[in-house]
N, C-alpha and C positions, 0 to 999 in steps of 0.2 A: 071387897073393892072390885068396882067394875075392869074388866082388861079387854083393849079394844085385841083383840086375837084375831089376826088378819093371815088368812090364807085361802084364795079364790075357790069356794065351792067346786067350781071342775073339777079340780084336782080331785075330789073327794072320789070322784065319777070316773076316772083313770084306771087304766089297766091297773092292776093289784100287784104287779111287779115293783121291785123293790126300787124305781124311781121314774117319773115320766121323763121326757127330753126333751129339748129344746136346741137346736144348733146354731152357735154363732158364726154364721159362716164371714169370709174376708176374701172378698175378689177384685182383682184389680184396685186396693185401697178402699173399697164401700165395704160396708158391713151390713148385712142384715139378720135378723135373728128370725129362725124356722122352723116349723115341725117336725120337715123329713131333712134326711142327709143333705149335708151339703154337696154341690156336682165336684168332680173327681181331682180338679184345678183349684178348690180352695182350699183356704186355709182354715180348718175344723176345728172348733170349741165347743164339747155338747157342757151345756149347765144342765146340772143335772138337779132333781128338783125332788127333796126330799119327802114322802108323801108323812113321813112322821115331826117332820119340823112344824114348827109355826113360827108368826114374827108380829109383834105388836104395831100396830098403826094409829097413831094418835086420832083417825076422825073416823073410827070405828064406830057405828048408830048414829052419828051424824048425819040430820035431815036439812034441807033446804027450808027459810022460814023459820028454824025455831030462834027462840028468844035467848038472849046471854043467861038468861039463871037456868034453860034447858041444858042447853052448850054444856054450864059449870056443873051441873047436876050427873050430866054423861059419862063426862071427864074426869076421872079423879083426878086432883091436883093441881086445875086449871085454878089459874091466879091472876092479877088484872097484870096487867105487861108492867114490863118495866120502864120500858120508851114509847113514844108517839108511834104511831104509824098509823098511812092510811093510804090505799092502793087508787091508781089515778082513776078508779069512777066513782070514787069519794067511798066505798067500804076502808070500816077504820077497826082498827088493832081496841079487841078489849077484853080478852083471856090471853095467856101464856100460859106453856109447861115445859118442862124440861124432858124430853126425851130419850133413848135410845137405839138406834138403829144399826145393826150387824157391829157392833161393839163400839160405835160413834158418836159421844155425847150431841144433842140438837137440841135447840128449843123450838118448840112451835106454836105458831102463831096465830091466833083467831079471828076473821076478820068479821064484821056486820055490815049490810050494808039497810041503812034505814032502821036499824034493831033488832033484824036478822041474820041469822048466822048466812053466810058467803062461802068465804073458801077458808083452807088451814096453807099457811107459809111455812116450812119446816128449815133452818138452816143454823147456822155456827153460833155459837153466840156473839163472835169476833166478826161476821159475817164476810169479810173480805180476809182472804188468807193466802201466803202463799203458792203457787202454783205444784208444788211438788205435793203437798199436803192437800192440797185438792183433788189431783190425781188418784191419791192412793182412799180419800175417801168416797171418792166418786166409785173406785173398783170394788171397794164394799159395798156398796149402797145398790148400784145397778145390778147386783144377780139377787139382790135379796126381793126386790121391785120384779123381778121377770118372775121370779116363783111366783107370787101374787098375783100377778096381772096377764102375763102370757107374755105374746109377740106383740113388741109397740107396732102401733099403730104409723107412727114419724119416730127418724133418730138420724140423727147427727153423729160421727162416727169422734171417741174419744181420740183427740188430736192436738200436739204443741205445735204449730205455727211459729214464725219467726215474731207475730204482730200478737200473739193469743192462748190461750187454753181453749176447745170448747170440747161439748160432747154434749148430745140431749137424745132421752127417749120419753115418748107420750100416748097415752093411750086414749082417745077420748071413744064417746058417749053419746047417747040420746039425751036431748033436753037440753044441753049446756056443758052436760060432767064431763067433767077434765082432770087427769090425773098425769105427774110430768116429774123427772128428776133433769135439772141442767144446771150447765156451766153458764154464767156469766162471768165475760172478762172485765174487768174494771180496767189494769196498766196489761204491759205486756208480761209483767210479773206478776200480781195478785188478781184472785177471780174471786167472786161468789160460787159457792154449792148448794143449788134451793133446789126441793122436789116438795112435793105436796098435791092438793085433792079440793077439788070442786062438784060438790054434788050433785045430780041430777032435781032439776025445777028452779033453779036458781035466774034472775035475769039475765039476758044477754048482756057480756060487757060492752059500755060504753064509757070512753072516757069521760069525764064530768070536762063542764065548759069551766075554763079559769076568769077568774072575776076579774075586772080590769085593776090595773094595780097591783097583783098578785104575782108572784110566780108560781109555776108548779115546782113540787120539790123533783130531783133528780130521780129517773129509771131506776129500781132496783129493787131493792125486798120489801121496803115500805110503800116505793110508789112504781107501780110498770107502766108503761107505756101503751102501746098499740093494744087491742084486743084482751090486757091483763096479763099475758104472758113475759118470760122471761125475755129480751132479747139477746139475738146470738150474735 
């Protein structure tokens, strides 16, 4: 059985010491995540980053362009979904798997666009959940994504608001690849939890035009809005 075994090359090329570092520093209420120490006024979180672990990522050899029986070939496990979806520049849901991420059942989701593999959707299967239960999956989920990836690129700092949940960090790429774990608030009570991976050579998103007579279905796991991403 193939196992997508995801853990950034770098790491391999790291000091031999028993873990690299990463520091989440917190100033003045921003967060940002760093190399070196944080300056002497903040508030320190080094993640430390196990050079002996690893963590499965569902779009492991996942190329831009390949076809659904390449995808289901890759994949083990991958299955046709079980609900419609289809993301607003018309790529549509047509594998599923069922997941694990830092001990967090997910499914995730395959999108094509034209008969091409697109991007992977990775979230709940209940997709809107809770706020407290968001929270605490979200704080699994983001150090397992920072070993992996490094220091995002953009991040949203993990926050309850009186009106909201949010928190997002994103790494993006050359060519289009985009890789992102966020909150989306649905009430002031329940949020979505989506993180997932768009590969490099993929089109630029653009929303597809809605046909007169139509509605678009609503922002979210099945269909985003603006440029594909999440909104916050």
């Amino acid at each position: 059985m193939k196992k997508a075994v995801w853990l950034a090359l770098g790491l391999a090329l790291m000091s031999s010491s028993a873990h690299a570092r990463i520091y989440k520093c917190i100033v003045g209420g921003s967060t940002t995540f760093q190399q070196l120490p944080c300056a002497a006024e903040a508030q320190t979180t080094e993640v430390k980053l196990s050079l002996g672990s690893s963590q499965e990522y569902p779009w492991s050899g996942l190329r831009a362009g390949m076809s659904v029986d390449e995808v289901r070939a890759q994949v083990a496990g991958a299955r046709s979904p079980s609900r419609a979806g289809r993301l607003a520049n018309g790529a549509v849901a047509r594998l599923e798997k069922p997941v694990s991420v830092a001990g967090v059942p997910f499914v995730a989701v395959y999108y094509f666009l034209q008969g091409r593999y697109y991007q992977v959707n990775v979230s709940r299967a209940e997709v809107a959940y809770g706020n407290d239960a968001v929270r605490v999956d979200y704080e699994k989920v983001e150090p397992v994504m920072l070993r992996a990836f490094g220091v995002p690129g953009k991040q949203v700092r993990l926050e309850q608001t009186r009106a909201q949940l949010k928190g997002k960090v994103e790494w993006e790429g050359a060519r289009n690849q985009w890789t992102w774990l966020a909150i989306t608030p649905v009430t002031s009570e329940l949020s979505m939890l989506t993180f997932g991976h768009r590969p490099a050579g993929v089109p630029r998103f653009e929303a597809a035009p809605v046909e007169r007579g139509s509605k678009r279905a609503p922002a979210g796991i099945e269909a985003m809005s603006g440029n594909g991403r999440l909104p916050l």
